[in-house]
VEXLUMGU-91606 format. One record per residue (C-alpha): residue in three letters; x, y, z. Coordinates in pm, whole numbers, plus 32768, in hexadecimal, padded with zeros to 4 digits. Layout:
N
AlaXYZ...
//
This chain:
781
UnkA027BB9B42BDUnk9F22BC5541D5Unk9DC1BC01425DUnk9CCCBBA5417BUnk9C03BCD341C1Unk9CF9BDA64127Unk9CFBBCBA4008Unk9BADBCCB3FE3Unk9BE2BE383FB1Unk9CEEBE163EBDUnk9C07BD253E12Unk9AE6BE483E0BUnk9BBBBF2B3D5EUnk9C5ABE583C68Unk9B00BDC73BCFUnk9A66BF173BBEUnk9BC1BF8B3AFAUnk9B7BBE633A35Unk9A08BEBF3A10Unk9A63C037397FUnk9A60C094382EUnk9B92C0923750Unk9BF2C22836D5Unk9B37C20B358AUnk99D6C15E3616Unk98D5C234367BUnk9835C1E437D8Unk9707C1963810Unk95E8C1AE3930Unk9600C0C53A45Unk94FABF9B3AAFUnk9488C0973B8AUnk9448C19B3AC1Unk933FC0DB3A05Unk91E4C1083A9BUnk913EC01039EDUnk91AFBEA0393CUnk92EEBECC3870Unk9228BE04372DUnk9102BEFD3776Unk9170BFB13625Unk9251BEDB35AFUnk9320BF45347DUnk9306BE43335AUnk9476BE2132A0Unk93E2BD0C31AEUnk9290BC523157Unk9330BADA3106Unk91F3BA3930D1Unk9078BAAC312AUnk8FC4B997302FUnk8EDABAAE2F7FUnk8F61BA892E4AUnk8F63B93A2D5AUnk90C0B93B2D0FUnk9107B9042E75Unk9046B7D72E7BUnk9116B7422D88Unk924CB7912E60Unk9193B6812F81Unk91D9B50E2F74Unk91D7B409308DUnk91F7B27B30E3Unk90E9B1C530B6Unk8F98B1B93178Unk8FA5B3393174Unk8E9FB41A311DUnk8F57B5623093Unk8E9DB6833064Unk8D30B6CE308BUnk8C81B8063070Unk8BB9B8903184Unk8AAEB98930D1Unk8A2EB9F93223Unk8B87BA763286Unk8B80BBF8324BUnk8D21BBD43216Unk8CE8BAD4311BUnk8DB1B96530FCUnk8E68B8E131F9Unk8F41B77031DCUnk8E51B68B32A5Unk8F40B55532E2Unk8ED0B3F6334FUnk9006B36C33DCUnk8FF7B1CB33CAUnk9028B0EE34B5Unk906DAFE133C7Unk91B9B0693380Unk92C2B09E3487Unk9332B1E933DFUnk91F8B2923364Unk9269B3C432AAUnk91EDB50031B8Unk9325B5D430FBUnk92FBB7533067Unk940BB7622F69Unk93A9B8AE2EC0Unk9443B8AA2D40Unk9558B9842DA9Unk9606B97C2ED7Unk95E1BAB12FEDUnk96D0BB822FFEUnk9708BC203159Unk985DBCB93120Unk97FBBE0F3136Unk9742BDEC3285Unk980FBDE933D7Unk9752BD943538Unk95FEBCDF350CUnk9548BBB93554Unk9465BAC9348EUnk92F6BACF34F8Unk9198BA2D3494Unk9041BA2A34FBUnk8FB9B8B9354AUnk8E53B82035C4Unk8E6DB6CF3675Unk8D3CB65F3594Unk8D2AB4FC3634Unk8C8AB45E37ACUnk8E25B3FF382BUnk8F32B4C4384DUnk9047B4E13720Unk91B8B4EF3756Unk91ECB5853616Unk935AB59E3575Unk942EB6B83496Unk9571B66733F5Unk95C5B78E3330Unk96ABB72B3220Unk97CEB7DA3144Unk9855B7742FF1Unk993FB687305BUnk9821B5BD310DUnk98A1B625326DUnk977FB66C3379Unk9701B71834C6Unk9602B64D353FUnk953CB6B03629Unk93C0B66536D3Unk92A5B6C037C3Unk919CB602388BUnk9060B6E23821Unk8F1FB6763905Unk8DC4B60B3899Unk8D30B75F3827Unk8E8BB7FF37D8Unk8E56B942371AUnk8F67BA39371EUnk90C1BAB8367FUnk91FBB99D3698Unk9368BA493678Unk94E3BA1E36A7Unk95DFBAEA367FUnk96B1BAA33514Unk97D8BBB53512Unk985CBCA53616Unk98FEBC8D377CUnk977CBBC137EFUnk97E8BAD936EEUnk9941BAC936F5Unk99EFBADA383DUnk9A1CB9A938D9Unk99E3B99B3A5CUnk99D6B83B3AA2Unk987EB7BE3AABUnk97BBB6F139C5Unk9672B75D39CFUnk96B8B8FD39B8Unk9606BA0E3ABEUnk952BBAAC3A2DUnk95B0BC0F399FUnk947FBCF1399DUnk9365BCBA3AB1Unk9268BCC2399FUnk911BBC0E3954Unk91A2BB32383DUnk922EB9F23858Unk9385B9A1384FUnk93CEB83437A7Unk950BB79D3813Unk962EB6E937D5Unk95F0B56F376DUnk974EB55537EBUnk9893B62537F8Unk98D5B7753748Unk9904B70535B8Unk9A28B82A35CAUnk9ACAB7E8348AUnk997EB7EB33D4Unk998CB92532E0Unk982EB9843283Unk9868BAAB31FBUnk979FB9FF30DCUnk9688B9333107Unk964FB82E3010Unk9523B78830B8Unk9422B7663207Unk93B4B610326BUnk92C3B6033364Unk9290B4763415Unk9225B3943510Unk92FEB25835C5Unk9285B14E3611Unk912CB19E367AUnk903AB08836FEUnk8EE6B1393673Unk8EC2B24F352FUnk8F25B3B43581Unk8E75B4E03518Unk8F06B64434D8Unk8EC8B76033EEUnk8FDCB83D3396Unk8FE3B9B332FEUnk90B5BADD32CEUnk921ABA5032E5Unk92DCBB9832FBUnk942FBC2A336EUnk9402BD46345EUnk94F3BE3E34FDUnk9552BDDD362EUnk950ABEB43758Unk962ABF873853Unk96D6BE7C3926Unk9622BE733A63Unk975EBEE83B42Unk96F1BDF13C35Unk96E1BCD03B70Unk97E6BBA33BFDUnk981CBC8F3D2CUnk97B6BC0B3E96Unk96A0BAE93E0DUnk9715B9D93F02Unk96E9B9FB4055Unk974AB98A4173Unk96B1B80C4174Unk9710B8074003Unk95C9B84F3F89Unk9541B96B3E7CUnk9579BAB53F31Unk9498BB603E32Unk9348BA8C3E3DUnk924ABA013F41Unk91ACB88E3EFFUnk911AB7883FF6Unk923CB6C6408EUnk9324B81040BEUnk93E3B82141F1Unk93EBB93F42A8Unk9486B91A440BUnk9587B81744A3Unk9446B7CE457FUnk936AB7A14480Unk9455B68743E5Unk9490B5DE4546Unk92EAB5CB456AUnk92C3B5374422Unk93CCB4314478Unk9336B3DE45C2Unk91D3B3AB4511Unk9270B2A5441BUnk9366B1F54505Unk91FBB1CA45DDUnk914AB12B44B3Unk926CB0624447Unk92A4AFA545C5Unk913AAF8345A3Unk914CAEB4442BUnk912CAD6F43F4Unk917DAD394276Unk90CDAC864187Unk9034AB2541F3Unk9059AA8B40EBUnk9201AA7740ECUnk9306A9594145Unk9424A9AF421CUnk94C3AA0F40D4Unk93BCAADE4033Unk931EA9E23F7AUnk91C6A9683F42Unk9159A8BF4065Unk901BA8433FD3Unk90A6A7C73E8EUnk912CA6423E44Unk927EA5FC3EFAUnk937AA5773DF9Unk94DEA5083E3AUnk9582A5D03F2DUnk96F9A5DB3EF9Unk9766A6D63FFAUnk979CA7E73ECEUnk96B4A89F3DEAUnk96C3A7EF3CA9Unk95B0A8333B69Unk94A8A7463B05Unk938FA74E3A23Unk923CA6E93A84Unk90D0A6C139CDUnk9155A77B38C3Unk91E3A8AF398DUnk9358A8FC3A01Unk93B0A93D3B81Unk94C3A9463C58Unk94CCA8423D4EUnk9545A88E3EBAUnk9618A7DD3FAEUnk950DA7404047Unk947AA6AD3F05Unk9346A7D43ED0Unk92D4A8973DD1Unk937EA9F03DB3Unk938FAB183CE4Unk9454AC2B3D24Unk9405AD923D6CUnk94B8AEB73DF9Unk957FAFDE3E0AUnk96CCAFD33D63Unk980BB0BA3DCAUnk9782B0A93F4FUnk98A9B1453F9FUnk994FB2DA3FEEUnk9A69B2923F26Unk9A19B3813E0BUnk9910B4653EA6Unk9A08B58E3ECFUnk9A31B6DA3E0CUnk9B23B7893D9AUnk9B4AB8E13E30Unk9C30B9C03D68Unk9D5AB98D3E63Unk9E96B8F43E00UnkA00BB8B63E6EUnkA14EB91A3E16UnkA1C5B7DA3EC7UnkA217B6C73D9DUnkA237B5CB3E80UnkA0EDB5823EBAUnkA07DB5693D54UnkA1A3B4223D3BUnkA0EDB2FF3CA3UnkA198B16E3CEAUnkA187B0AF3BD7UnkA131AFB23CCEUnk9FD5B0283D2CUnk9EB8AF7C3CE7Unk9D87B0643D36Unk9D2BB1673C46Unk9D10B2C13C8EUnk9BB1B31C3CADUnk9BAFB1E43D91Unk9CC9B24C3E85Unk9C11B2B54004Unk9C5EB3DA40E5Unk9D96B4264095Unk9E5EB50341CEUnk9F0DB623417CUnkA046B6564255UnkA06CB7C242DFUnkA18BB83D422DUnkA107B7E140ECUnk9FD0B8A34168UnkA095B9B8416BUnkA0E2B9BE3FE6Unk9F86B9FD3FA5Unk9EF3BAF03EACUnk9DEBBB463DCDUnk9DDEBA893C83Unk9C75BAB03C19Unk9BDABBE53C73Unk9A92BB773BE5Unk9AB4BA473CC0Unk9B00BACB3DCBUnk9A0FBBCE3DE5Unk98F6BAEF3DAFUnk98E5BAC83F40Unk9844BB7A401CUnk98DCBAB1414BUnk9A35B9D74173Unk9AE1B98C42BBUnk9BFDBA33430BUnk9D10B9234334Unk9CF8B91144C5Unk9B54B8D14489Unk9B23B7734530Unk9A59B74043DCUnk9BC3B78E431DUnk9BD4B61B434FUnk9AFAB5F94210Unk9C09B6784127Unk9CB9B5B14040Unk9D82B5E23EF8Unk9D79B5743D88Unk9EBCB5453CE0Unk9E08B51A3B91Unk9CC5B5733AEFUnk9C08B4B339C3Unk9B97B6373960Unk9B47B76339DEUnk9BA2B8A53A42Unk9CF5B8473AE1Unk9DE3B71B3AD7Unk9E21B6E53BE5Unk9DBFB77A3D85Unk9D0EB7943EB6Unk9BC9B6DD3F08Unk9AA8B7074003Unk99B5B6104081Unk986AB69740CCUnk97A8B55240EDUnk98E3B4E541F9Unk989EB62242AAUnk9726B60D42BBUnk9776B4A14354Unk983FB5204462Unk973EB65744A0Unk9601B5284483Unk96ABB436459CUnk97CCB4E84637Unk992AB4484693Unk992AB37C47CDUnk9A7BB2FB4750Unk9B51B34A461DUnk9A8AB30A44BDUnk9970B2A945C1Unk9865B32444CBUnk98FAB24D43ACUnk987EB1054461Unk974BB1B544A1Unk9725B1F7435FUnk9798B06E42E6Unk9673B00343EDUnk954AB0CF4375Unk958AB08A420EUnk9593AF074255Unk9450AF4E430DUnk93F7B00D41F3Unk93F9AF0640DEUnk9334ADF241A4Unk9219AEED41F6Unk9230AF6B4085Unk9214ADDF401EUnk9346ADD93F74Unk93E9AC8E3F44Unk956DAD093F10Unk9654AE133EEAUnk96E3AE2F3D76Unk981EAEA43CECUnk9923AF833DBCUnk98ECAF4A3EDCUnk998CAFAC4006Unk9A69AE74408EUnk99F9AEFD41F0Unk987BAE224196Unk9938ACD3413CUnk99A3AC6142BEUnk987DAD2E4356Unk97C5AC8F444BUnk966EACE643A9Unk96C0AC59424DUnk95FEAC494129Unk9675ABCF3FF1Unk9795ACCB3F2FUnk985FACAE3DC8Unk99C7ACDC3DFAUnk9A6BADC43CC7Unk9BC8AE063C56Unk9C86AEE03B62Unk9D99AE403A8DUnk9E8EAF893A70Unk9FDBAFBA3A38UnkA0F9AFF3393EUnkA095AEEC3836UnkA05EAF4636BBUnk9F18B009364CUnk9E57B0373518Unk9D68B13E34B4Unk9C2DB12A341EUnk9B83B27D3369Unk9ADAB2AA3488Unk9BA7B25D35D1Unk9A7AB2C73709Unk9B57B24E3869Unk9C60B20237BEUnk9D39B15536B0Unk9CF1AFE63682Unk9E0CAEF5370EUnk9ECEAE1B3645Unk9E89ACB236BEUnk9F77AC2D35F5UnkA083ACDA36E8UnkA126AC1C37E5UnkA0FEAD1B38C6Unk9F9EAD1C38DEUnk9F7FABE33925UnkA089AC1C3A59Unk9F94AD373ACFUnk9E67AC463AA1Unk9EEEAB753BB8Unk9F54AC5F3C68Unk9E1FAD003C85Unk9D2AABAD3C90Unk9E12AB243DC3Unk9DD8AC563E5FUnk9C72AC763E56Unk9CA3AAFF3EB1Unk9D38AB443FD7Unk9C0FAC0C4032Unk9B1BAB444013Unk9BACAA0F40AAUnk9AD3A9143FBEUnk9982A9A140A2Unk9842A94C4034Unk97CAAA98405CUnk9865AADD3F3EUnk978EAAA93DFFUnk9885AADE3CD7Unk99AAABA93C6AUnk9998ACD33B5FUnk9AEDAD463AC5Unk9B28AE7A3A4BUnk99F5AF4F3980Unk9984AFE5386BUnk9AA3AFA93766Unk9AF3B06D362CUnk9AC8AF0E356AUnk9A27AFFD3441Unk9891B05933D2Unk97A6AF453377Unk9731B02D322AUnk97B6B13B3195Unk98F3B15A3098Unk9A31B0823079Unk9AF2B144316FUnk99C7B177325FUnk99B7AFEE3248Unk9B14AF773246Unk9BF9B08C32A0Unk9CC7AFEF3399Unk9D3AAEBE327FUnk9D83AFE73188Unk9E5EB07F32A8Unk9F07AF1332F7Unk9F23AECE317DUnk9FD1B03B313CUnkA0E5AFCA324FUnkA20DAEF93217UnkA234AD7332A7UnkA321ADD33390UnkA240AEF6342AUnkA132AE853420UnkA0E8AD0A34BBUnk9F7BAD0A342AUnkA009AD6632BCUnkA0FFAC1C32DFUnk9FFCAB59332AUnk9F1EABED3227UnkA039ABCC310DUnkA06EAA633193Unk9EEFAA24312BUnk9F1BAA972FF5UnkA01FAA162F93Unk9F3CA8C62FD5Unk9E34A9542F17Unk9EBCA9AD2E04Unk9FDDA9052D11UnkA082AA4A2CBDUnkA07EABB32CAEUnk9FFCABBC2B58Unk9EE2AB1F2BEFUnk9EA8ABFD2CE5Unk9EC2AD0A2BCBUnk9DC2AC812B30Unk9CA2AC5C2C2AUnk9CFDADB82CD1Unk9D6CAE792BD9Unk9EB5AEDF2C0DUnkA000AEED2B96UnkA0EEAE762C6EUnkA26AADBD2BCDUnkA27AACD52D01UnkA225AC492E85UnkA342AD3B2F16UnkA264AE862E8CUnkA14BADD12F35UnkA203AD8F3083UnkA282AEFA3098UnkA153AF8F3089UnkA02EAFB02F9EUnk9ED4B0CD2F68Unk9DE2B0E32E8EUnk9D16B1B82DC6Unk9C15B0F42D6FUnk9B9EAFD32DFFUnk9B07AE8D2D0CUnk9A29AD8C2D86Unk9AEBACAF2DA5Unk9BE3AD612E86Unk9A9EADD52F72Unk9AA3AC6E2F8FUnk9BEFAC4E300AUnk9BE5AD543109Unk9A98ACB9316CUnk9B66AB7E319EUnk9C63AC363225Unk9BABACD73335Unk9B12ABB8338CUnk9C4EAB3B33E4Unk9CB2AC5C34BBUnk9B80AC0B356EUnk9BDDAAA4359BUnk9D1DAAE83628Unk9C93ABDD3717Unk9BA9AACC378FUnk9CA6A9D7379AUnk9D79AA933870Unk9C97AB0C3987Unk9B9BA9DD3995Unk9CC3A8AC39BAUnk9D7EA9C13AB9Unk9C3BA9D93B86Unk9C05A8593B63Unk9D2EA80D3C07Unk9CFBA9343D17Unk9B9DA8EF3D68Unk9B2FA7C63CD2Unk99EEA7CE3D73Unk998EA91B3D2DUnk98B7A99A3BEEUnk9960AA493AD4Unk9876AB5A3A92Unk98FEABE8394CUnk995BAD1838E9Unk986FAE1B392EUnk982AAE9537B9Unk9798AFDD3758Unk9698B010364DUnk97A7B0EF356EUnk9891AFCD35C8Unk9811AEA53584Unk9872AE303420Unk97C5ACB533BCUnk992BAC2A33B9Unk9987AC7D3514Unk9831AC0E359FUnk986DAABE34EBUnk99E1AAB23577Unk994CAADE36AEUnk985BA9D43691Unk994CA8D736AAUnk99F9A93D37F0Unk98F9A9FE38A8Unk97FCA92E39C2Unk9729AA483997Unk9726AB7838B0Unk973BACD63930Unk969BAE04385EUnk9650AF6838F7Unk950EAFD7385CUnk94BCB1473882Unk9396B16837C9Unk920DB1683842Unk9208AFEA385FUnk925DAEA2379EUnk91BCAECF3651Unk9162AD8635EBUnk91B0ADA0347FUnk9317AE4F34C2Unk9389AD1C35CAUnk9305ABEA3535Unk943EAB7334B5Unk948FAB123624Unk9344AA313611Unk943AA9803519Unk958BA98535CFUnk94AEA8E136C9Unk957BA90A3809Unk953DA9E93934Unk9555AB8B3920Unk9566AC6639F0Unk955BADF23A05Unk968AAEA63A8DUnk960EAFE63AC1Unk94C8B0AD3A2BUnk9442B1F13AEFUnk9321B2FC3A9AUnk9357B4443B2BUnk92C5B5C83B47Unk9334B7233B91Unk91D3B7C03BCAUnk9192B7763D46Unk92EAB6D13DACUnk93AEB8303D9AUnk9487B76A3CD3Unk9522B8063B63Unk9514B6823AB5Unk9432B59C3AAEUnk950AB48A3A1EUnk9510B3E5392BUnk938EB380392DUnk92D6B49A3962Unk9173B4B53A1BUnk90B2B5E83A2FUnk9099B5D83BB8Unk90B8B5053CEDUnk8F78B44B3CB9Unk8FBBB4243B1EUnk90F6B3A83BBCUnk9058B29C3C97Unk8F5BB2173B87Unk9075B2033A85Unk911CB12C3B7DUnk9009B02D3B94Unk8FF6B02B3A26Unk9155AFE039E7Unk9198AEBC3AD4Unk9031AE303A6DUnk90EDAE2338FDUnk9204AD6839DFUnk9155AC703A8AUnk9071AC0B3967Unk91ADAB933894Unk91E0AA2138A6Unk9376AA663897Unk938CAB8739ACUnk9409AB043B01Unk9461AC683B92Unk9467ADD73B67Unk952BAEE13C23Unk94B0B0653C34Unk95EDB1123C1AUnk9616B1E83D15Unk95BCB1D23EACUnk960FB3473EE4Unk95DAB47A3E0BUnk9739B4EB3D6BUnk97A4B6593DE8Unk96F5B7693D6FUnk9812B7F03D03Unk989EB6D43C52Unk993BB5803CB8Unk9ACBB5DE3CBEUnk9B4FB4F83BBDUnk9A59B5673A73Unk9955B6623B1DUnk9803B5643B25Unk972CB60A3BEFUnk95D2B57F3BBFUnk9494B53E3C94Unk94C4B3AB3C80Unk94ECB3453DE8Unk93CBB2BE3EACUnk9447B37B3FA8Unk94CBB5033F97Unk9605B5B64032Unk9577B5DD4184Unk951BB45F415DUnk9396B471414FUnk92E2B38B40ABUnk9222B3C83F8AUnk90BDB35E4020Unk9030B3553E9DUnk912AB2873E02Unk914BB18F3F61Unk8FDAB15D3F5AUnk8FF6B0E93E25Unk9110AFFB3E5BUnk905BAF6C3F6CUnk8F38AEFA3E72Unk9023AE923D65Unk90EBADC33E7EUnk8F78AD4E3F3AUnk8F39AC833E45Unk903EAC3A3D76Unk9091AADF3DBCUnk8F1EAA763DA5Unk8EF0AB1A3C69Unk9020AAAA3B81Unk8FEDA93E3C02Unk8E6FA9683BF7Unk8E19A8A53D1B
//
């Protein structure tokens, strides 16, 4: 068998083939070579926009609330754009759309750069889409700190920009003084911006104005790649190789002293005083107590109710749970078998656990991502005792491969933390400490995904069970599909998988009290709130271009409109069309154009679909665990359109959204003041990647650990002061890898605890005041 130290080597050699020039590219000077900053004299390719001249000024327009562009007389350089972003609008925005577009055909390996001043007394996290003719964007942002002056960058073409290694938030390609902004999510890969039509610079939902000034937008040349860039920058304990910062491990002892010190302050704990045996509010009124959490609101104000008839609201860390904290490596095998998928299964893939590895299928291995691969500067050799830790994808979501290997780190620094007294020893250690954890924290419950291992523990606190409905029904696909297409409700199949899935998570839970409510499934690709027909509907256009006997949605659809209207000439009429009879209609119909009154019907239409959904998973669960909250279903802010919230409505006991902005903006949310029923949060997170080692801060960013903290507070202060919110789960208890979760390459700094699994003392202090007093303060007394 090949050991993996000879892999290793092969690795070496293929990425630094991959890294040479092709015959007709000259080479140029290494990293190494360059005794000063790489940007020192930076080449300029193209001024876009420097706001000197007045017909630039005409080129600037924005939302409203904005103030454009304001000369500054006692700047030598002359005008700069000084922005006030709102925080009466939930997407505060400026756009540079110059009067012809920029043409950066001619230009080959450069990035986009400008200078900016954080002009204001808070930090901004301050967003770039760049966009193309066709409207397509890279968006990307940066947390710049109170006091920010300095040069912002990313790379736009070349192998920075283009190759694809598997991580969300990028490593930065040139050790340089400017600042690299990063992804706001994955790689846009088929975005060709080889023309740029326009820049638009914005805020999301921020709780207080932001200031910034912007200047000099220009495209630069983009420096020698640094030969050591991707190579050996996560070591051992699956931290940043390349960079020191405060909670970096550095020795096995090191990590066993630090989790000697906690385990002593933890016996040592008593919780919050204030808490029934279920996490409720011990000091507030005791109302009916019917053995299960139930909802109820009182003077004015929403809250969950628990078992024992107090006051609760529910905060915690969702996906408390190793089931997707592994990384790919760049190994694969030639072994099929193990990539077989049932149709029977009923866990997804990024959800599966350790998976073993038999020997002979070991023995397959090879390398499949050099780049990968070579990103570590440590792996155990299969006959490691920490070789336990690997595992193996069969699929990925995206990334650099489709499908291979996978390491634990955070498993591994478990095992190194508490040792194994008996097999997976450190994995009830582990299931221990965090329960500890969360009632010294003053958290009242765990949130979504978590691991089943918590429900029958003996040191319970209150959970949300979760389920996937998957399997080989009918799908339909929106423009934008971001997990995955959108089931067909309509499909008998689905609803076999529903209750398949619901009795199994029933079985689990065995109708426990513990158990505060049920979310199924998350995040679907229902369609946008705003934005064009397609954006809006896409997923009815896709049913309504199918046949009846394809497509179950499209029957039912056709069957409504045949109710709705008296013929097809009808139909003609109010959308436009020209269709000689029902059959064209039932084979399959699209459109290009779309009349009112047919944005009405897919409005209807989609509404519908939403119902169905509902209907499906709410009387399934009702029957499974009638005792049990429905939760809802988890929607995103690019998913949420107004017809599946109000679908939802009707079958939902309370309503799920995942809010990853700065904090409930008032203005944004108050439609739920309407809907009047309880809400809760199903994940929001603020992150950084100045002083965690980290590459991503998230999808919130904060310019540091104590930003971090403080924007915290802020957000669940927006939480608790809403009349409708009855919970709100940070989403995530551990930092993802470093090197990128295995099934989509996440890898931000939005754990409370890192790899090694140390507490962050900023952002736990801060919990521990938001948590001190929450009861007291939302009820007031």
């Amino acid at each position: 068998m090949p050991t993996r130290q000879n892999i290793r080597l092969l690795t070496f050699f293929l990425i630094t083939s991959l890294s040479a020039c092709s015959p007709n590219e000259k080479s140029s000077p290494s990293q190494d070579e360059y005794p000063v900053d790489p940007f020192e004299k930076e080449q300029v390719l193209l001024s876009l926009v420097n706001f000197d001249s007045s017909h630039q000024e005409a080129w600037t327009s924005s939302s409203a609330n904005i103030q454009n562009f304001v000369a500054d007389m006692s700047n030598k350089d002359g005008k700069k754009l000084k922005i006030n972003f709102s925080a009466q609008q939930n997407i505060s925005a400026v756009r540079i759309q110059p009067a012809s577009p920029w043409d950066l055909t001619s230009y080959n390996n450069y990035n986009l750069a400008f200078d900016a001043e954080n002009t204001g007394d808070t930090a901004i996290h301050l967003y770039l889409s760049v966009e193309n003719p066709q409207g397509e964007i890279q968006k990307r942002s940066i947390s710049l700190p109170v006091g920010y002056t300095g040069t912002v960058y990313f790379p736009l073409k070349g192998k920075e920009a283009e190759t694809e290694v598997g991580l969300w938030g990028d490593a930065p390609p040139w050790q340089t003084k400017d600042d690299l902004m990063v992804w706001r999510s994955w790689r846009a890969s088929q975005v060709n911006l080889n023309t740029i039509t326009a820049l638009n610079f914005s805020t999301i939902g921020v709780l207080e104005d932001k200031h910034v000034s912007i200047d000099d937008i220009r495209i630069r040349a983009n420096p020698a790649t640094d030969k050591e860039w991707l190579v050996n920058i996560v070591d051992k304990f699956g931290q940043n190789a390349k960079r020191d910062y405060p909670l970096k491990v550095t020795s096995e002892q090191k990590l066993k002293e630090l989790a000697d010190e906690e385990l002593a302050l933890l016996k040592s704990s008593k919780g919050m005083p204030d808490r029934s045996r279920f996490g409720g509010y011990k000091n507030g009124p005791k109302l009916e107590a019917t053995g299960y959490f139930r909802t109820q609101k009182v003077e004015g104000k929403w809250w969950m109710v628990d078992p024992e008839g107090y006051l609760f609201f529910s905060h915690g860390p969702a996906n408390v749970r190793m089931a997707n904290l592994t990384t790919i490596t760049g190994v694969d095998y030639a072994a099929p078998e193990i990539r077989i998928v049932r149709d029977d299964e009923t866990t997804p893939e990024d959800s599966m656990g350790i998976i073993k590895i038999a020997d002979e299928i070991k023995q397959t291995r090879f390398v499949t991502s050099a780049i990968r691969n070579n990103m570590f500067e440590w792996l155990p050799e299969y006959d490691d005792p920490l070789a336990d830790h690997y595992s193996y994808r069969r699929s990925t979501h995206k990334g650099a491969v489709k499908h291979g290997e996978t390491y634990s780190f955070y498993r591994a620094n478990l095992e190194r933390r508490y040792g194994e007294t008996e097999p997976e020893s450190y994995v009830k250690q582990w299931h221990q400490v965090t329960l500890d954890r969360m009632k010294h924290w003053g958290f009242t419950s765990f949130g979504n995904w978590v691991d089943p291992a918590f429900y029958d523990h003996k040191d319970k606190i209150p959970y949300f069970a979760n389920g996937w409905i998957i399997g080989n029904f009918k799908t339909l696909s929106g423009k934008t599909n971001h997990w995955g297409l959108m089931p067909d409700p309509y499909d008998p199949v689905f609803k076999q998988r529903a209750e398949i899935t619901i009795n199994e998570i029933a079985e689990k839970v065995k109708a426990s009290p513990w158990c505060a409510g049920i979310f199924i499934d998350n995040e679907k690709s229902w369609g946008e709130r705003e934005g064009s027909v397609e954006a809006r509907y896409g997923v009815i256009l896709d049913a309504l271009s199918k046949s009846t006997d394809e497509s179950p949605a499209k029957a039912a659809f056709t069957k409504h409109l045949k109710t709705k209207y008296s013929s097809v000439e009808q139909v003609n009429q109010k959308w436009q069309t020209d269709l000689t009879t029902w059959s064209e209609l039932e084979n399959g119909i699209t459109f290009t154009q779309h009349s009112a009154a047919l944005i009405q019907d897919l409005s209807k239409m989609l509404e519908m679909l939403g119902e169905q959904y509902f209907i499906v998973v709410h009387n399934t669960l009702e029957q499974a665990l009638p005792n049990h909250l429905y939760m809802g279903a988890r929607m995103a802010n690019w998913g949420m359109p107004d017809e599946i919230i109000k679908a939802s409505i009707k079958y939902s006991d309370v309503l799920s959204f995942n809010i990853y902005e700065e904090g409930v903006q008032p203005h944004f949310w108050d439609f739920l003041t309407e809907v009047d029923l309880p809400v809760t949060i199903g994940e929001f997170h603020i992150g950084t990647a100045t002083d965690s080692g980290m590459f991503n801060p998230g999808i919130v960013h904060a310019a540091n650990q104590t930003e971090r903290a403080a924007m915290y507070k802020k957000y669940m202060r927006s939480v608790l002061d809403k009349p409708y919110m009855v919970g709100a789960h940070w989403f995530q208890y551990v930092d993802e890898p470093i090197s990128g979760r295995s099934f989509d390459g996440e890898n931000a700094n939005i754990g409370f605890v890192t790899t090694t699994d140390i507490p962050y003392p900023e952002l736990i202090q801060a919990v521990q005041e938001i948590t001190s007093d929450m009861y007291s303060k939302r009820y007031g007394k």
